[in-house]
Structures are given as C-alpha cells and as structure tokens.
N, C-alpha and C positions, 0 to 999 in steps of 0.2 A: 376556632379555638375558644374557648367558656374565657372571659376573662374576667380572672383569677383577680388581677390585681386590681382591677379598676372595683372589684364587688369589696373589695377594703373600703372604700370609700361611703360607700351607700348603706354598711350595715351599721347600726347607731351606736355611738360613743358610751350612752347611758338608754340600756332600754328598757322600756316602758312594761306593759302588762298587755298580752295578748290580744283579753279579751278585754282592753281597758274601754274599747269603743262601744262596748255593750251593757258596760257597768252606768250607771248614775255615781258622775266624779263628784265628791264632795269636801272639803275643808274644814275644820276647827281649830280653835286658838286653843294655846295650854298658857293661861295667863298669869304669872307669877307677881306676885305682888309683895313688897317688903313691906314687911310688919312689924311691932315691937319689939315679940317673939320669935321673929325668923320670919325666912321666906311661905310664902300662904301658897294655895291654887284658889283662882278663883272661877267659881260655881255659879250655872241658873240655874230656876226649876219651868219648866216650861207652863206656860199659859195653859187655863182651860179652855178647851177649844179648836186647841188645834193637836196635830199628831204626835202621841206619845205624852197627853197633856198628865202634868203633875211628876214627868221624871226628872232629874236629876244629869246635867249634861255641859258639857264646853259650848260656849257661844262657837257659832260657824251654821254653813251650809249649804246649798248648791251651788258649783261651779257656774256662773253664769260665762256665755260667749266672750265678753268686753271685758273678763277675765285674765292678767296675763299671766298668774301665776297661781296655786294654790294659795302664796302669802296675801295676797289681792284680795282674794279670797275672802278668806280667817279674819283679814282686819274690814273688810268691807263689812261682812257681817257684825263681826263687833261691835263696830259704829254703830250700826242698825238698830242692835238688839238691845246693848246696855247703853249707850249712849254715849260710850266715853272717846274721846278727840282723837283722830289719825296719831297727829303729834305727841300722844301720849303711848304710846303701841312702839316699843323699839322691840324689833323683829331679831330674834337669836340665834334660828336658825329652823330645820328643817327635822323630823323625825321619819321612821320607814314608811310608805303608807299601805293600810290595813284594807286586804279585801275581807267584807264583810258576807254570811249566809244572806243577806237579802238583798244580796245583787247591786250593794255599792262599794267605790272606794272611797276611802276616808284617810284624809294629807293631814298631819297635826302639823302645827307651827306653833313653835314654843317662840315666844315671846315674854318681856317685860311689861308691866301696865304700871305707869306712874298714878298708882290712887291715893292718897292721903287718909281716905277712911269710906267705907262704902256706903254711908247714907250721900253721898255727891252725884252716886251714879242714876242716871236717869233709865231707867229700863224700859224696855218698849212693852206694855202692860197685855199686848195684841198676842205677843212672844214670849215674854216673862214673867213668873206671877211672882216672884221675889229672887235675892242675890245672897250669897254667902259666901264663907273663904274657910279655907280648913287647912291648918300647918302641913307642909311637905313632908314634916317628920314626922307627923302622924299614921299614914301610910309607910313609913320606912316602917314601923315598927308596931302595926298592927297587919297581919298577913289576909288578905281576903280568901271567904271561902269561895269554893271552888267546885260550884256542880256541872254537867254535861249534857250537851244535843246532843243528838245524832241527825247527820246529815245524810241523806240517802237519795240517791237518781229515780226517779219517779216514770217512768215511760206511760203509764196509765193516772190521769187524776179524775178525781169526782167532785163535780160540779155544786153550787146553792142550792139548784134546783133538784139536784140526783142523781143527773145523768152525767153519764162518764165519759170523759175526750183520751182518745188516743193519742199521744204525742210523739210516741217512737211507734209505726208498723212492723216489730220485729218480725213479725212473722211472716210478711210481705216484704222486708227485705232481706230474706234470707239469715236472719240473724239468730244464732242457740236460743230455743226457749226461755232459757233463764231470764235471757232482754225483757220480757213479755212482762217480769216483777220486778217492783224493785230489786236495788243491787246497789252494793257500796255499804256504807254503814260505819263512814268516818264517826269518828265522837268528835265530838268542838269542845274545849272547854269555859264556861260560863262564869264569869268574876263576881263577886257579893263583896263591897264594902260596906257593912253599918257605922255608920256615922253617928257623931253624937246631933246633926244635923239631917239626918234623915240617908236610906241608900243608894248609894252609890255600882251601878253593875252593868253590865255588855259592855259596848265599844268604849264608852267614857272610862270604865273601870281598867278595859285594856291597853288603853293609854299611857292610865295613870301607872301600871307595872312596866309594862316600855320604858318609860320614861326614869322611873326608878332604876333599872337596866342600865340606862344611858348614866345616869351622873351616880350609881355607886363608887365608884374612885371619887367624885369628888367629894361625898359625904362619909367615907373615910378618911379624908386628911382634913379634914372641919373639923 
C-alpha cells in the first residue's frame, strides 16, 4: 500500500523553485538608510570592468557554498562591496525572490544600514565606481516607465561563428512541427526609473516596485 501518510512528512513545509538547482542563486541587500529627509535607498554604480560596468544596482551577489542563508549572502556582499561593518546591517526581513530571463534567482533582503552620511563608506573601487541614495518617496511618487521583451523557446540557435545547433530534435522525437520554431512569445515587462542621479531599470528597478507593494499601508498611515 503507497504510504499516504508517511509522504506527509517528506513533501516540504516551504517549497522552493523546481528548477532552482539549475538557476545561478543570487542575493542583494535593499539598504534603507535614515536621512534628514526621510528614509533614502541606497545605490552603486558598478565599476568599469567588470559585468554590466556603469549600471545602477543593490550591493549583493553570488550565493556562495559557506552561505547559510540568502541574508549571508546580501550582507557578506555588502561588506565587500561598500565597505560598511556587519554590525551596522540590521536585517528586516526577507522579500519574494525573483526568477530572472537570464537564468538566475535573485533573494532581496531588506535591511537597515546605520550610515551617518555617505562620504564614510569605503567602496571597493574593483566593484564600485561611486555611491548614492535617493528618497523612498521619490519612487512612491514618480511611476517608472515601462517597456517589454519577449521571451520565446528557442529549439534552434545560431552560433558567433554561423553555424546552427539544434537543441530540441523535434523531428526526431516525434514532436508537431511547430517544435522545429520558436514558440511561446510571453512579453516580460521591462522597468525605467530616471533619476535625478542617473537610470535606474531590470531587476533593481523590479525590486524597487516589490518593495513599494510591500510597505504601501505603511506609507499610508505616515
């Protein structure tokens, strides 16, 4: 007899994403910082030189093994990237996390950062080519625009060189023609914040409306 009860046990309490063992797991902080004028978020722009150099982005980044948690994570990087002390990182809590079109997950971790004013912060110059901070209620109340991908399954691609790999044999495994072409044709929608500090857009941008999501009640009774 299939036992029913005991498969209670083994299927998980909070479960995870499928294909999470296939994605590249990743982390970033959402660093909230008190300011004159309210609470701020704070921003790098990434170094020349390395991937994605001169965008606009939350410290964070690969889940490494001796990882125990995405929050591990988020502030390990932190320390790395801007310089600023464990003990200044009080952890807040957790946000949904985001599978991304380029084949990763991305864990936000909203946190506080005790900074007093950001010329203190030491930035890792390798990683970061400067720092900023932009009021939270500036995004509550400028709306990002909002253009779109298209995502599509690809069973044929074409090569640097020209030449073309087959990645599905639809036609050798017996599958409708249609396999043979693309197929699917989700649209993804694409986030643009202009800044009076330069743009803000993709997954950092997608955050940043999550996150506004999460604390609208509490920036209504403020």
């Amino acid at each position: 007899m299939f036992p029913f009860q005991k498969l209670t046990t083994v299927l998980p309490a909070r479960p995870g994403f499928h294909y999470g063992a296939r994605y590249r797991n990743t982390a970033v902080l959402l660093p909230l910082v008190a300011m004159e004028d309210g609470v701020h978020l704070l921003f790098e722009k990434r170094a020349d030189g390395i991937r994605q150099a001169g965008e606009v982005c939350f410290p964070g980044g690969m889940m490494d093994p001796g990882d125990s948690d995405p929050c591990h994570t988020a502030v390990r990087e932190t320390v790395e990237e801007l310089g600023i002390p464990a003990n200044q990182i009080e952890i807040l809590g957790r946000m949904d996390i985001l599978l991304t079109v380029m084949g990763l997950t991305v864990a936000p971790v909203v946190a506080r950062v005790q900074v007093k004013n950001l010329q203190e912060l030491q930035p890792n110059p390798q990683e970061v080519a400067s720092v900023f901070s932009m009021p939270l209620a500036w995004f509550a109340s400028h709306a990002p625009e909002i253009h779109t991908i298209q995502i599509m399954a690809h069973p044929v691609v074409e090569k640097k060189n020209g030449q073309r790999e087959t990645l599905l044999p639809a036609a050798e495994l017996g599958l409708p023609e249609h396999y043979s072409r693309p197929w699917g044709g989700m649209r993804h929608p694409v986030l643009f914040w202009f800044t009076p500090e330069g743009m803000i857009w993709g997954i950092t941008a997608e955050i940043i409306r999550a996150f506004l999501d999460v604390t609208e009640s509490l920036r209504a009774e403020s």
